[in-house]
C-alpha positions in Angstrom: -18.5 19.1 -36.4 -19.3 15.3 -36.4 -22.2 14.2 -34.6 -20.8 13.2 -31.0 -17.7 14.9 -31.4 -15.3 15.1 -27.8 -13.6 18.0 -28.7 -13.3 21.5 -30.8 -12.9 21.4 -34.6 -9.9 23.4 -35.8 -12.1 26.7 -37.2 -13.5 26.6 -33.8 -10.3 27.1 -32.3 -8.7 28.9 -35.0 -11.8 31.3 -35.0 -11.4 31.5 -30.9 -8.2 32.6 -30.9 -8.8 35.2 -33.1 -10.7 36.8 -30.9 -9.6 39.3 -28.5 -5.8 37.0 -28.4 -3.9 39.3 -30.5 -1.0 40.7 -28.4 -0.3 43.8 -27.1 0.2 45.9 -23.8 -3.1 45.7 -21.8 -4.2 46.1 -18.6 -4.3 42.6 -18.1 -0.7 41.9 -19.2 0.3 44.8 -16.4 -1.3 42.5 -14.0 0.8 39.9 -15.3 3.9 41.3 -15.2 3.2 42.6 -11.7 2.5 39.3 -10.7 4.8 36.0 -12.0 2.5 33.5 -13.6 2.2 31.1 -11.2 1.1 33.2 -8.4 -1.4 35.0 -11.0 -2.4 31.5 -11.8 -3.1 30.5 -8.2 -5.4 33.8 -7.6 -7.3 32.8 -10.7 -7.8 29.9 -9.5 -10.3 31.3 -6.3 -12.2 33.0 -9.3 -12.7 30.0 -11.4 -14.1 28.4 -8.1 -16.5 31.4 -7.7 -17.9 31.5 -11.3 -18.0 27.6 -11.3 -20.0 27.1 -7.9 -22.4 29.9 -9.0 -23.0 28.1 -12.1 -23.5 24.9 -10.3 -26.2 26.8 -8.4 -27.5 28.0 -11.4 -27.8 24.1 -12.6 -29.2 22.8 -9.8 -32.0 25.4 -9.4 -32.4 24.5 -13.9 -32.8 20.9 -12.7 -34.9 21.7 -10.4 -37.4 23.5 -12.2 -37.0 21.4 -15.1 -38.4 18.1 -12.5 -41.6 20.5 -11.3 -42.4 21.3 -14.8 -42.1 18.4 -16.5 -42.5 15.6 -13.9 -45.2 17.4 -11.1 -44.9 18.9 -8.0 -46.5 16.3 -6.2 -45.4 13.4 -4.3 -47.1 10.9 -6.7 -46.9 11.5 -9.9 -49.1 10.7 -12.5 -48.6 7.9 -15.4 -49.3 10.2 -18.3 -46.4 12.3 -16.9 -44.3 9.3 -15.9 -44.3 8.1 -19.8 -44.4 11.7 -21.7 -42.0 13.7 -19.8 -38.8 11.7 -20.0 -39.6 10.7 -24.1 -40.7 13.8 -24.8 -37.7 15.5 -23.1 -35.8 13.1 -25.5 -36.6 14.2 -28.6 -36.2 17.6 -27.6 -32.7 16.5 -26.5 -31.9 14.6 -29.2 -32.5 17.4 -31.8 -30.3 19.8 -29.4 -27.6 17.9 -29.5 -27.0 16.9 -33.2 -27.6 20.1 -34.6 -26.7 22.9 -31.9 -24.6 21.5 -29.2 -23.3 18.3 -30.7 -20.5 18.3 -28.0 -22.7 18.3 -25.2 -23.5 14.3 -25.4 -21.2 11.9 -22.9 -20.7 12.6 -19.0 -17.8 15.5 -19.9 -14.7 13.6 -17.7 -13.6 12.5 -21.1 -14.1 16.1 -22.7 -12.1 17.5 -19.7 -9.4 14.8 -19.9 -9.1 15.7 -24.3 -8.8 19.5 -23.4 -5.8 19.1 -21.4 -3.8 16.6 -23.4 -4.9 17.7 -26.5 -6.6 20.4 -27.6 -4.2 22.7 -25.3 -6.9 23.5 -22.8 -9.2 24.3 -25.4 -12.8 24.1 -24.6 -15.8 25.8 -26.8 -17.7 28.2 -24.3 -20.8 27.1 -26.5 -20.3 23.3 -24.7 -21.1 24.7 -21.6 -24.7 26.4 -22.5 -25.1 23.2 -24.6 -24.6 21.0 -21.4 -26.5 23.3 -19.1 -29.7 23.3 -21.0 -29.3 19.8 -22.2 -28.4 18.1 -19.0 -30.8 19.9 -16.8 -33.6 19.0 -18.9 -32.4 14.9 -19.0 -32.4 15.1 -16.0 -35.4 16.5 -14.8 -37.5 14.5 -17.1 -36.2 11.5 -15.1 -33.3 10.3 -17.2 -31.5 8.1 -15.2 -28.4 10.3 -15.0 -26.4 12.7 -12.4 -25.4 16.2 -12.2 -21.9 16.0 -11.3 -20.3 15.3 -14.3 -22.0 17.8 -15.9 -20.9 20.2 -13.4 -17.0 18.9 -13.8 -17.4 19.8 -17.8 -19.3 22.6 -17.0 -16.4 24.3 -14.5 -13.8 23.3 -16.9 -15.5 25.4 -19.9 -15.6 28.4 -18.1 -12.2 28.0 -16.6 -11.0 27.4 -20.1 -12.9 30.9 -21.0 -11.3 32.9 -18.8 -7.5 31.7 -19.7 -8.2 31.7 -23.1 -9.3 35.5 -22.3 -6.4 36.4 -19.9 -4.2 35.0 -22.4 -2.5 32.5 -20.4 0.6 30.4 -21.2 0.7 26.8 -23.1 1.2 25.2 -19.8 -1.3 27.0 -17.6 -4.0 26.4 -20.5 -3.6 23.0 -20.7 -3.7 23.0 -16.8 -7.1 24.9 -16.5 -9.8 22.6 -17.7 -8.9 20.5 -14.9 -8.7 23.1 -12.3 -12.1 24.3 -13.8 -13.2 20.9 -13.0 -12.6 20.3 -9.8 -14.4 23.1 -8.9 -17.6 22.3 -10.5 -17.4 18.8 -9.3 -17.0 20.1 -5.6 -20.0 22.4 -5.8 -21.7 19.8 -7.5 -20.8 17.1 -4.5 -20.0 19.5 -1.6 -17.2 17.2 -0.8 -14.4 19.5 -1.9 -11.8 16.5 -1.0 -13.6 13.9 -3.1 -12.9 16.3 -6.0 -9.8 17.0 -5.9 -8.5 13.4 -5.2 -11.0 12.5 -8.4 -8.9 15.6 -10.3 -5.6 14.7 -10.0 -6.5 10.6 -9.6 -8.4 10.4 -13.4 -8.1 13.5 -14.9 -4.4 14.8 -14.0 -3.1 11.7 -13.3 0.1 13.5 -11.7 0.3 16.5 -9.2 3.4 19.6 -8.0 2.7 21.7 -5.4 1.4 24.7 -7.9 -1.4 21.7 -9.4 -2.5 20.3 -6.2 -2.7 23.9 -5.0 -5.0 25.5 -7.8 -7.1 22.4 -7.8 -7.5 23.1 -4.2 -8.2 26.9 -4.4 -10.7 26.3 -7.1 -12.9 23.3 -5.4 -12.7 24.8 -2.0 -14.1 28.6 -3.1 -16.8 26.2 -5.4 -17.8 24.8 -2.3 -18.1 28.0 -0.1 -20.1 29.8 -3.2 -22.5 26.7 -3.1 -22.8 26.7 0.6 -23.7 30.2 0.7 -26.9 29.6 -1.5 -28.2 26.2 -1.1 -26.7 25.5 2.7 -24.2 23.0 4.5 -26.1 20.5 4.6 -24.9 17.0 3.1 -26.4 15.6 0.2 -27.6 12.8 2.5 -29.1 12.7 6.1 -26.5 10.3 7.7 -27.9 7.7 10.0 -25.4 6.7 13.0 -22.8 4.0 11.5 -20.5 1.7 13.2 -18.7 -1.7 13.1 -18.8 -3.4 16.3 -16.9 -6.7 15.8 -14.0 -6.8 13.5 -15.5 -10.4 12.6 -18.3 -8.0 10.6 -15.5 -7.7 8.1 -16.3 -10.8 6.4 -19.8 -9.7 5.4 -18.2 -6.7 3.8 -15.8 -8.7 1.7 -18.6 -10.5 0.2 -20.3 -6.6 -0.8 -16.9 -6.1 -2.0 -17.7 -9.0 -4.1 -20.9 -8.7 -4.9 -20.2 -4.9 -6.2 -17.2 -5.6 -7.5 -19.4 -8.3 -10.3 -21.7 -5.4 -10.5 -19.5 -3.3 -11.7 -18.0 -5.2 -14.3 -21.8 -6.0 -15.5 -22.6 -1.9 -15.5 -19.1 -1.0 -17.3 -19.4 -3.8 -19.8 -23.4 -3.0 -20.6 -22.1 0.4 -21.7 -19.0 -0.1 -23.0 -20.7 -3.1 -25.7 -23.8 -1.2 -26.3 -22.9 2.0 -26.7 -21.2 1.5 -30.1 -24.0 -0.7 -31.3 -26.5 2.2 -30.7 -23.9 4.5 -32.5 -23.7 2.5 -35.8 -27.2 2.4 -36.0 -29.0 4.3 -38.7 -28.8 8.1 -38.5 -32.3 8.9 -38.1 -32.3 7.0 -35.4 -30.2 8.9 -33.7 -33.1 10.9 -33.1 -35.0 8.3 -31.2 -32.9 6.9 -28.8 -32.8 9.3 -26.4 -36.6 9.3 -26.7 -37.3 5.7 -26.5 -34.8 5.3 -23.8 -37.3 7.9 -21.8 -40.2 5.9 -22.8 -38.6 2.6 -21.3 -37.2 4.2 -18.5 -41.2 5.8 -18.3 -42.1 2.4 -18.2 -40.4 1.4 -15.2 -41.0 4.2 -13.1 -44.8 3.3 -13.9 -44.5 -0.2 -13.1 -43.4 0.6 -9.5 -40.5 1.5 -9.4 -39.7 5.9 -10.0 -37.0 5.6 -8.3 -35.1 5.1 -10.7 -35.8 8.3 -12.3 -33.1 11.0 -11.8 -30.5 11.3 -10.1 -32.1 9.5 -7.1 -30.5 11.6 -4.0 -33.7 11.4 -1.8 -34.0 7.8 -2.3 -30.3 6.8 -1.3 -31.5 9.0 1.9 -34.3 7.0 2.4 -32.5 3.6 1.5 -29.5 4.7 4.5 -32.5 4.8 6.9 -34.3 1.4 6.6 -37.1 3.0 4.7 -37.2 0.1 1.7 -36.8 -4.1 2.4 -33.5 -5.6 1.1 -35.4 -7.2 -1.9 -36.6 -3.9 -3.0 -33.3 -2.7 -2.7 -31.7 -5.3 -5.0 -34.5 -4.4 -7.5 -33.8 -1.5 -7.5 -30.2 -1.7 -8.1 -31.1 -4.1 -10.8 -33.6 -1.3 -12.1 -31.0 1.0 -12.0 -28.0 -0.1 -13.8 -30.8 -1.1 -16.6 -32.2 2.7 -16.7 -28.8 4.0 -16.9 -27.6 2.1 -19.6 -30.8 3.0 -21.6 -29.8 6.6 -21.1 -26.0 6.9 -21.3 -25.8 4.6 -24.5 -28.4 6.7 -26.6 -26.4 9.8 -26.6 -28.6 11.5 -23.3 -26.3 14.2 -22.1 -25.4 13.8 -17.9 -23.2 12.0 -15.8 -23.1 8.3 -14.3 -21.7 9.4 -10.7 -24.9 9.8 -9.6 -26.3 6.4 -10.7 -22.9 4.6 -9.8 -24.0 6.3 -5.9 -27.5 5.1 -6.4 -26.8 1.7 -7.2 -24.2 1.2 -4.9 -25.9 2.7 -1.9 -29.0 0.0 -2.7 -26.8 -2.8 -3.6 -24.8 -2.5 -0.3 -27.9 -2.1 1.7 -29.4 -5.3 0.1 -26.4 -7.1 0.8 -26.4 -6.1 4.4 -29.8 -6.8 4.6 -29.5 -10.5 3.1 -26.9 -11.5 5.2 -28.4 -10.0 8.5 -31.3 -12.0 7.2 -29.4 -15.1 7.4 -27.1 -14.3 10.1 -29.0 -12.4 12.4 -26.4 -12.3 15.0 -24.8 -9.3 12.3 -25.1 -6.0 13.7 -27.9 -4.3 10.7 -27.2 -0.7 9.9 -28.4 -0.2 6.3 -27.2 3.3 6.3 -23.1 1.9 6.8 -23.6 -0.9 4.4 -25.3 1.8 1.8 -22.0 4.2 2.3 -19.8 1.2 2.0 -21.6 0.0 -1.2 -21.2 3.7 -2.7 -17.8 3.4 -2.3 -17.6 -0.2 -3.8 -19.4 1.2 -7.0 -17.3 4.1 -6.9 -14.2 2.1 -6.8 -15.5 -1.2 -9.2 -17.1 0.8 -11.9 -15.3 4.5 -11.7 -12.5 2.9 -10.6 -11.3 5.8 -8.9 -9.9 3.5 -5.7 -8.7 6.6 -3.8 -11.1 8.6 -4.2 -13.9 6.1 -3.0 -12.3 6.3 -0.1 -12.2 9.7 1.5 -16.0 10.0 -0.3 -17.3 8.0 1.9 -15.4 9.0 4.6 -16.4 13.0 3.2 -19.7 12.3 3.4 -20.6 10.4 6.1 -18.2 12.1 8.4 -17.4 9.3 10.2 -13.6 7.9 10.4 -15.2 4.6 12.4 -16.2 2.7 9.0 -12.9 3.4 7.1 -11.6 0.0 7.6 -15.0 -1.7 6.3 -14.4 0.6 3.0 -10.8 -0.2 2.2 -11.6 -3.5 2.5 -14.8 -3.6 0.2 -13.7 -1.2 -1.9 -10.5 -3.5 -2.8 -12.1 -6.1 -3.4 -14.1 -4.7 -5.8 -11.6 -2.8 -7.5 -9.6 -6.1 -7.9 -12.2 -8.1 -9.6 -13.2 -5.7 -12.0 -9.6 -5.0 -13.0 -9.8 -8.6 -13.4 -12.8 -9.1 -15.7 -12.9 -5.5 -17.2 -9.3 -4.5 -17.8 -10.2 -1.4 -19.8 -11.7 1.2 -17.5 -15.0 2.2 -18.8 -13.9 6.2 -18.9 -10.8 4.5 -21.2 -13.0 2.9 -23.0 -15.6 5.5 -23.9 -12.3 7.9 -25.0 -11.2 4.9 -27.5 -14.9 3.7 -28.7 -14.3 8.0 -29.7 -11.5 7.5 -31.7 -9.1 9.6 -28.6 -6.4 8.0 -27.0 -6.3 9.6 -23.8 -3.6 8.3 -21.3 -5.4 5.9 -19.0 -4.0 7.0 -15.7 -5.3 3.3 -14.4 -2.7 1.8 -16.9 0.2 4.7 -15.5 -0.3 3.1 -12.1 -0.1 -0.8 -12.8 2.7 -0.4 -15.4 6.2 -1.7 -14.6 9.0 1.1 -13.7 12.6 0.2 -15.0 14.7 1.9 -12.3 18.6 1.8 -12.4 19.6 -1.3 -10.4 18.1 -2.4 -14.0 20.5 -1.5 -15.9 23.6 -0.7 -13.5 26.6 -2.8 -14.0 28.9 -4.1 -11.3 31.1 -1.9 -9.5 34.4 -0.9 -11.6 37.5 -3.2 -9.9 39.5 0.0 -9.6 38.5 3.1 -8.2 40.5 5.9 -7.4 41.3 8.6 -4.8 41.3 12.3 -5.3 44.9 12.4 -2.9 46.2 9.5 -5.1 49.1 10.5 -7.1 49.1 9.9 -11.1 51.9 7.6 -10.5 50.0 5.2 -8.6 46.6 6.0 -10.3 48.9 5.3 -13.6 49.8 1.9 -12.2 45.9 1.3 -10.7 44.6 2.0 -14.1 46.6 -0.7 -16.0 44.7 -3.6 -13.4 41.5 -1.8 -15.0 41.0 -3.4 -18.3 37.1 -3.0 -19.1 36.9 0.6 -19.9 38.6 3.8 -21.2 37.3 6.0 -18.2 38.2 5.7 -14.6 36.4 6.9 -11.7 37.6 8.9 -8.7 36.0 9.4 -5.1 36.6 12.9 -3.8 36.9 14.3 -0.3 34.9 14.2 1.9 32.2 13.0 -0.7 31.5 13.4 -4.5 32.2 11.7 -7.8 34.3 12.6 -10.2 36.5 10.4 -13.9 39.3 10.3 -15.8 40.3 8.6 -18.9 43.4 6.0 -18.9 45.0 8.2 -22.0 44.8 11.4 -19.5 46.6 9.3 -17.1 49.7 8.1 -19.0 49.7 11.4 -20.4 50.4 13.4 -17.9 52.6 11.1 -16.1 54.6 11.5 -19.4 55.1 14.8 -19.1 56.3 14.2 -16.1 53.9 15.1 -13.6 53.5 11.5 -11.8 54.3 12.7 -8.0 51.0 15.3 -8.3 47.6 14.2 -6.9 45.0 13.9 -8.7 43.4 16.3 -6.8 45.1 19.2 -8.3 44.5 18.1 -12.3 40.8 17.7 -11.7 40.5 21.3 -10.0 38.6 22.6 -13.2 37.5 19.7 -14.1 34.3 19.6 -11.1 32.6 16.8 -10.2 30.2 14.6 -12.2 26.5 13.4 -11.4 25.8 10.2 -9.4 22.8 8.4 -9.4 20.9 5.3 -6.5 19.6 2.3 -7.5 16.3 3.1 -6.9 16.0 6.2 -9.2 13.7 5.7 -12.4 16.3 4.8 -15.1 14.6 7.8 -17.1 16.4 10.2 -14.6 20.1 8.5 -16.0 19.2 9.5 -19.7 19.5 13.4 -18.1 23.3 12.3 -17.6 24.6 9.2 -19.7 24.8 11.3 -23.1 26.9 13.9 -21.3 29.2 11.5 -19.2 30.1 8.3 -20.2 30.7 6.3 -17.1 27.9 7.7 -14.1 28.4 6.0 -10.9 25.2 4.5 -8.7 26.5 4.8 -5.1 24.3 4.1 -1.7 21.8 6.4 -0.1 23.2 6.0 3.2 27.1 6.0 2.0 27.9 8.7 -0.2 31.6 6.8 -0.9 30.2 3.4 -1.5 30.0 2.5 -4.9 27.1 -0.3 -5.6 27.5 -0.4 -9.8 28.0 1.6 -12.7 25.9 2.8 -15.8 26.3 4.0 -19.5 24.5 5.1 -22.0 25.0 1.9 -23.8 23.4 -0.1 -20.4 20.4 2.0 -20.6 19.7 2.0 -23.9 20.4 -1.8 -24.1 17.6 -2.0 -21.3 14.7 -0.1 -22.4 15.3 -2.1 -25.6 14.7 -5.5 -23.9 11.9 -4.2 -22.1 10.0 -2.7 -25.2 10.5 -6.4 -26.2 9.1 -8.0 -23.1 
């Protein structure tokens, strides 16, 4: 495998599926069989949750021990630990991941996103202890990284485990990974919602009823698993929040603003380091994650630790007024510094975390500078903190849904929504703007994987069939017409062999001018038309508005398909061929 590898070599697999996959009647396929696929599916999906949110428990608990040992117990630290424990962690890291778990490195969306669309939901069980022990120690040393991506990768290994030992179909593989996610990023956030939005928003990037129902099995039984053994409680302790005067508005469109440039100078540190730091020498590669520690040491010595971890209690204390708005913007500053070190020299974790951190800071700061100069502004730091995480979450994840109902998941509170969508566009707009390559699309690319970029599947342009349609034939017939008349109709219609026909009371159907004049020639004029299309059946229509993909399904099969209105069956608004549709995607692969 080649150092930094996203996904499973082909002995891996190969070697895999050799392994307790060759068919034959078990007592698993009984259970199959008693059970259709799907339904088995949605039942596996409950234990996926279970086994993710206990290994989530199992993470956190690793992370935890890892801080106490390696960091201190205590409330202050000392500066021998400060600088040691995070460099020293590195090299330890470092080694781990080039020569044991050299798919272990990156945040693990991208991972999740390459099992399902292309390596068939195929995910080496191996990854998972490789990102456990790798992660857990980052980021108890004080790596400026988060859990939950780690957790998403994590879930989606094990998920992938178990189909690959139940034997589940192509489809259902390929499906897994992500279900596997969601259900370690829930546990990982307790905010089941947030997950699966994230799920289907940037992994999935489309969702049926069977989808969006596995993803929700999964996340929600996660949760409860977590809950059970670390408690309800939120991740933060949140203050009261409001907006009093819609007028407050203004302030947040200028956080919107001011995260939404923040954003595009995180996404654009990583995306333009990260490659440099991989070109460099290969000995090297050992040191990076170690002299990122060091640096990152550094700081925390210097004043500010904060930055160290994944910073939970600190975005607690930030929502509360606990830190001035200058120390805030430091430390957002501080932040998206730290977390480049880390993420670009190969430290295995996740950038949710810090994304939250520097968001909840930056938003607080902003509040705080412009209550500073307009001091008639109501001041909550804890709703300008949420509405900052959600700005980040939205400029730099740019996961604009999502952002959303977190904030609204975590804080509980419906009151601030308005404040969020409007930040939270703003920011999403101007780092679409300045960053047109979302920073998960390009980490996948800098990899050599082109993933779909579900950011690009939104903005692109849909042809639909009013696109291609024609106008309305001049002639149409009726089914109670008689060939005789139809045979004199169809010589005013000179553009086309094939005639169309409206049936009664509604329904489509066509007939070719040569069928016509043939069987008023054999002398069967004074008939209806009616009674020569009784085997004949009717033939597909189509509206305007459908995508013109749908019209491929019908134009190779029927050469004239007519595009009537939604709200009258009978009334015929154009016409299109196969010829029209072709003729259109071929201008628009030219536009």
């Amino acid at each position: 495998m080649e150092e930094g590898a996203i996904g499973p070599s082909a002995q891996e697999i190969a070697h895999d599926s050799a392994v307790g996959q060759t068919p034959g009647p078990s007592s698993v396929s009984v259970f199959q069989a008693f059970f259709r696929e799907d339904r088995f599916f949605l039942i596996l999906s409950v234990f996926i949750g279970i086994f993710a949110g206990l290994a989530v428990v199992c993470f956190r608990f690793a992370i935890d021990w890892s801080r106490i040992y390696l960091l201190g117990s205590g409330t202050v630290q000392t500066p021998v630990r400060l600088l040691l424990a995070p460099a020293l962690a590195g090299l330890v890291i470092a080694i781990l991941a080039i020569h044991v778990f050299p798919q272990a490195r990156g945040s693990g969306v991208n991972q999740t996103k390459a099992a399902l669309y292309i390596y068939n939901g195929y995910i080496p069980f191996k990854t998972a202890v490789g990102k456990f022990i790798t992660a857990a120690l980052a980021i108890g040393s004080g790596h400026s990284l988060g859990p939950e991506d780690p957790s998403l990768q994590i879930g989606a290994c094990l998920a992938s485990a178990l189909g690959r030992r139940l034997r589940l179909s192509r489809d259902h593989m390929r499906l897994i990974a992500p279900v596997g996610a969601a259900a370690g990023l829930a546990a990982a956030f307790n905010a089941p919602i947030s997950a699966v939005l994230f799920v289907i928003e940037e992994v999935i990037g489309r969702w049926t009823a069977g989808i969006l129902g596995s993803v929700v099995l999964s996340a929600v039984s996660s949760v409860v698993v977590m809950r059970w053994f670390l408690g309800s409680e939120s991740l933060f302790r949140i203050p009261p929040v409001e907006m009093r005067r819609p007028s407050e508005l203004v302030a947040y469109v200028i956080l919107g603003i001011v995260g939404g440039l923040a954003s595009v100078a995180f996404a654009s540190g990583i995306a333009t380091m990260r490659p440099r730091f991989r070109n460099l020498a290969q000995w090297t590669q050992y040191l990076q994650p170690a002299i990122a520690g060091l640096l990152i040491g550094c700081i925390a010595v210097l004043g500010a630790p904060q930055v160290m971890g994944a910073g939970y209690e600190y975005i607690d204390e930030a929502m509360h007024g606990q830190f001035t708005w200058q120390f805030m913007a430091i430390l957002a500053l501080l932040k998206i510094v730290a977390t480049l070190l880390s993420f670009v020299s190969g430290t295995p974790g996740g950038m949710f975390a810090p994304t939250l951190f520097i968001g909840a800071m930056l938003g607080a700061a902003v509040g705080g500078a412009e209550h500073a100069l307009l001091p008639h502004l109501s001041w909550s730091p804890g709703t300008y903190a949420l509405v900052g995480m959600g700005v980040l979450f939205a400029g730099f994840l740019r996961a604009p849904m999502t952002s959303v109902f977190m904030v609204l998941e975590v804080s509980g509170n419906y009151s601030i929504i308005v404040p969020v969508i409007v930040a939270n566009t703003f920011a999403y707009v101007i780092s679409r703007t300045f960053q047109p390559v979302a920073i998960f699309d390009a980490l996948s690319r800098q990899d050599g994987l082109e993933l779909p970029s579900m950011e690009e599947q939104r903005e692109e342009s849909i042809l639909r069939v009013e696109d291609a349609m024609q106008p309305p034939a001049a002639v149409v017939l009726d089914v109670r017409d008689s060939l005789e008349k139809a045979s004199k109709l169809a010589d005013q219609e000179r553009t086309g062999d094939v005639l169309l026909i409206r049936l009664y009371p509604s329904g489509w159907s066509s007939i070719t001018r040569e069928e016509v004049k043939k069987l008023v020639q054999q002398g069967k004029g004074s008939q209806t038309l009616e009674s020569v299309l009784a085997d004949a059946g009717q033939i597909p229509y189509l509206h305007p508005d459908h995508p013109l993909e749908t019209a491929l399904r019908y134009v190779d099969r029927w050469p004239l398909v007519p595009v009537v209105n939604r709200a009258n069956l009978r009334e015929l608004e154009g016409v299109v061929t196969q010829h029209d549709v072709l003729e259109r995607y071929r201008d628009f692969g030219g536009e």
